[in-house]
C-alpha positions in Angstrom: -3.1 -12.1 24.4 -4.0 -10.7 21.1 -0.7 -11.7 18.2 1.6 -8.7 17.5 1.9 -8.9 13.6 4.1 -6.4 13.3 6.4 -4.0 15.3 8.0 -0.8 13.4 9.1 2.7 14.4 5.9 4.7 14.2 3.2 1.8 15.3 2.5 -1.1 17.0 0.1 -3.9 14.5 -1.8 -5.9 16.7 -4.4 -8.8 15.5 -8.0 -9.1 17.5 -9.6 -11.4 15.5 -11.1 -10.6 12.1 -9.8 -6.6 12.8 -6.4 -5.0 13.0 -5.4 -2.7 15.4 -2.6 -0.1 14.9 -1.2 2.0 17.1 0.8 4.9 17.4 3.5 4.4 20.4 5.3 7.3 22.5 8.6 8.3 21.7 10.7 9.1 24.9 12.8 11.3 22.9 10.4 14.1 21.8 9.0 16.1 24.2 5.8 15.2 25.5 3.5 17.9 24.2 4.8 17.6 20.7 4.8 13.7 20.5 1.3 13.8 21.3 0.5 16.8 18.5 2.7 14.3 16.3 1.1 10.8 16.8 -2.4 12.6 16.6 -2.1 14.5 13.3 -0.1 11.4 11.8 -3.2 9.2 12.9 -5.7 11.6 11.7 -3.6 12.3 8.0 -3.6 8.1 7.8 -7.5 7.4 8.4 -8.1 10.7 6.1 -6.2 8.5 3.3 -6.7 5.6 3.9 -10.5 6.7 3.3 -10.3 8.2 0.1 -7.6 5.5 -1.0 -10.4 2.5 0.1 -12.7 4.3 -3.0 -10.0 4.3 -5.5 -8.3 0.3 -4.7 -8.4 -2.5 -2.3 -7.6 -1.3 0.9 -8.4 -2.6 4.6 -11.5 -1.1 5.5 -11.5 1.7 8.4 -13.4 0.0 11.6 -12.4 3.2 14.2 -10.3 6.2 14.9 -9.3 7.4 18.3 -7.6 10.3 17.7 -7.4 10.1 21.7 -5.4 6.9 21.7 -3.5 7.1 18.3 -5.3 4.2 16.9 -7.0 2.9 14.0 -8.8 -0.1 14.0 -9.1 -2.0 10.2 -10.3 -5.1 8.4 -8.3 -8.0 8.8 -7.1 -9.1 5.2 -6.7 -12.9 5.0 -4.0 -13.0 1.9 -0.1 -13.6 1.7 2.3 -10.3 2.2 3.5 -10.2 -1.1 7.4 -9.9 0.3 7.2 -13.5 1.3 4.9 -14.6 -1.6 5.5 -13.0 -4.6 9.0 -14.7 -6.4 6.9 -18.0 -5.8 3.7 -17.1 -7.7 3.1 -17.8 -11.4 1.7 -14.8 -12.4 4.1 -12.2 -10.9 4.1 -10.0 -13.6 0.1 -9.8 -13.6 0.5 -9.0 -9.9 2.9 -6.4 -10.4 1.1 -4.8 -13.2 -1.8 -4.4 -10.7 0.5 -3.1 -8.4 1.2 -0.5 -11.2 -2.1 -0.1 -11.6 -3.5 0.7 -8.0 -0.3 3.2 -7.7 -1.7 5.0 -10.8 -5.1 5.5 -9.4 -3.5 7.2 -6.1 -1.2 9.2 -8.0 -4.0 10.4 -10.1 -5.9 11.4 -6.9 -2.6 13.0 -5.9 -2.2 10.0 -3.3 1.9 9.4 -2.3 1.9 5.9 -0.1 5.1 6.9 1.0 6.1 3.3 2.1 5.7 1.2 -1.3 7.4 -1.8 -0.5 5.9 -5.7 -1.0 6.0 -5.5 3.0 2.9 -3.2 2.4 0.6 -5.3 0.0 -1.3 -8.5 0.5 -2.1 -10.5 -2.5 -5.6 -12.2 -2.2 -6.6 -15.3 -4.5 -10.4 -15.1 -5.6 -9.9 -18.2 -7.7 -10.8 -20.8 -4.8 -13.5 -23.2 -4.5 -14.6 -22.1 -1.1 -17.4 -18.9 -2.2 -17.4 -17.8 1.6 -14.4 -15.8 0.9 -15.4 -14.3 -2.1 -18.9 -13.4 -0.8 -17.1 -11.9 2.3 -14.7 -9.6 0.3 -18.0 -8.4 -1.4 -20.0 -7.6 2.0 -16.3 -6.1 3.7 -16.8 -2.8 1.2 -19.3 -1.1 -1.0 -16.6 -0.3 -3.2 -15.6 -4.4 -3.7 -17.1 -4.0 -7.2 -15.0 -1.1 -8.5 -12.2 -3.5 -8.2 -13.8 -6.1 -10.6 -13.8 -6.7 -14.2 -17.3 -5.5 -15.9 -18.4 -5.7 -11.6 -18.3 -9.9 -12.2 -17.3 -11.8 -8.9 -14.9 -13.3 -11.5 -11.6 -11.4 -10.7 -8.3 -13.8 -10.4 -6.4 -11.6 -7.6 -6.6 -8.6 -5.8 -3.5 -6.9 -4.3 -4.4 -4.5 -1.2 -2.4 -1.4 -0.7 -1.9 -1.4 3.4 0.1 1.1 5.9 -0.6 4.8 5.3 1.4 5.9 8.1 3.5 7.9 5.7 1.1 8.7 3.1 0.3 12.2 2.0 -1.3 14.6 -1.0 1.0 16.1 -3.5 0.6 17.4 -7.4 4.2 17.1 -7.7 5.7 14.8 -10.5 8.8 14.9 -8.1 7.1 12.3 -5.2 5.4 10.5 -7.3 8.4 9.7 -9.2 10.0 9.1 -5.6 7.2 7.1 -5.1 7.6 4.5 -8.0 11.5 4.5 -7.2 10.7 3.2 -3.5 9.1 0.3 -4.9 11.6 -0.1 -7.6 13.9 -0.5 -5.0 12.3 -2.3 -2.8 11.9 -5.0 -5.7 16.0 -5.1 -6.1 16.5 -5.7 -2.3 13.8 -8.5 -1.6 13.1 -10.0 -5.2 16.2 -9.4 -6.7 15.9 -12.5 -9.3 12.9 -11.3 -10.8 12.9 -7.6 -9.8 13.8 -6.0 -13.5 11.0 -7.9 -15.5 8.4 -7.0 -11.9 9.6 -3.0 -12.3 9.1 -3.3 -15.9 5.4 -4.9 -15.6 4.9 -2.3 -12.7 5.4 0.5 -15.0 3.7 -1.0 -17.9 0.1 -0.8 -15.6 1.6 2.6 -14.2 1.2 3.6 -17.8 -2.7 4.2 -17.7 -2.2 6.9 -15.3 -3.0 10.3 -17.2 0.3 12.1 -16.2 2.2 9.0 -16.2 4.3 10.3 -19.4 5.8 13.2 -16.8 6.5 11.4 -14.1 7.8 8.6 -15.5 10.4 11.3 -17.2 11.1 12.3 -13.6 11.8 9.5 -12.8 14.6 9.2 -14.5 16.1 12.0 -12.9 14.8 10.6 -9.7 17.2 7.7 -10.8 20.3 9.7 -12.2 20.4 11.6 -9.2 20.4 8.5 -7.2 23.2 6.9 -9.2 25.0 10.2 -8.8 25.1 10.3 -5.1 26.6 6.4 -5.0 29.5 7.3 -7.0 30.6 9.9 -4.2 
């Protein structure tokens, strides 16, 4: 029986060997004729995403869609989740300037992941003795080299950017903002000790975005609003 890695509200994660199967379970209290309209356009939106976004960053590669079935099979990406990893790594604040980074290039193709949380990146060491891995992570993508320095197999890390089940395309300042503000807290709740010099390294690679100036301003009122809301 293949390992369930993961069980959440929209989709089943299921392991089969070096590829990742996701899918899209029935919910008993919709009615059946619009859960199926809803798991297949959510399924369809993800893989559409999750495409462009495998051009632009590290993401798992896209293996198959059944729009039929609600799945999506992917790569399997042999790393650490960064939620159980990160507070013990050294360099943190490199990792979460890439994070920064990669969330830059998305919102610059008007890409909202909609789920930022460490739960949703996987951190993968390049610096090992053991080229197999390396060489693989070059043959799993034709983009591999875009995430390179100068396109040298000599890159340290690579964070991976997974579950687009809430993903979607907006211009607006306003999600991006929202989007920047999940992770922020998402850093508070699970790497509380560290999370104000991780946000702080996060928005310092968010920084070579071209709009980041206005939505880093919204973001403020993202966060004022926020603040508001608690007091009452």
């Amino acid at each position: 029986m293949s390992p369930i890695l993961a069980q959440g509200a929209e989709a089943l994660i299921i392991q089969k060997g070096s590829q990742v199967l996701k899918r899209r379970v029935k919910k008993s209290y919709r009615l059946p004729i619009l859960d199926e309209k809803i798991r297949k356009l959510r399924t369809r939106t993800e893989a559409k995403l999750l495409e462009k976004s495998l051009k632009l960053i590290p993401t798992p590669k896209i293996l198959r869609v059944s729009e039929k079935d609600k799945e999506i099979d992917l790569e399997f990406i042999k790393g650490k989740k960064l939620s159980n990893s990160l507070d013990k790594l050294k360099n943190k604040l490199q990792i979460a300037k890439k994070i920064g980074e990669n969330i830059a290039k998305l919102h610059d193709n008007n890409i909202i992941h909609g789920d930022l949380t460490t739960s949703n990146m996987i951190y993968v060491n390049n610096n090992t003795k053991d080229k197999k891995i390396i060489n693989n992570k070059k043959n799993s993508t034709n983009n591999y080299n875009k995430y390179t320095s100068d396109n040298k197999l000599d890159i340290k890390f690579q964070v991976y950017f997974i579950d687009f089940g809430l993903s979607f395309t907006s211009v607006r300042a306003e999600d991006k903002a929202v989007d920047l503000h999940l992770i922020k807290q998402a850093l508070e709740a699970r790497h509380f000790k560290f999370h104000s010099e991780l946000f702080n390294s996060i928005l310092q690679g968010y920084k070579s975005s071209k709009n980041s100036k206005e939505v880093l301003n919204r973001l403020k009122k993202v966060e004022l609003r926020g603040r508001y809301k608690q007091q009452y």
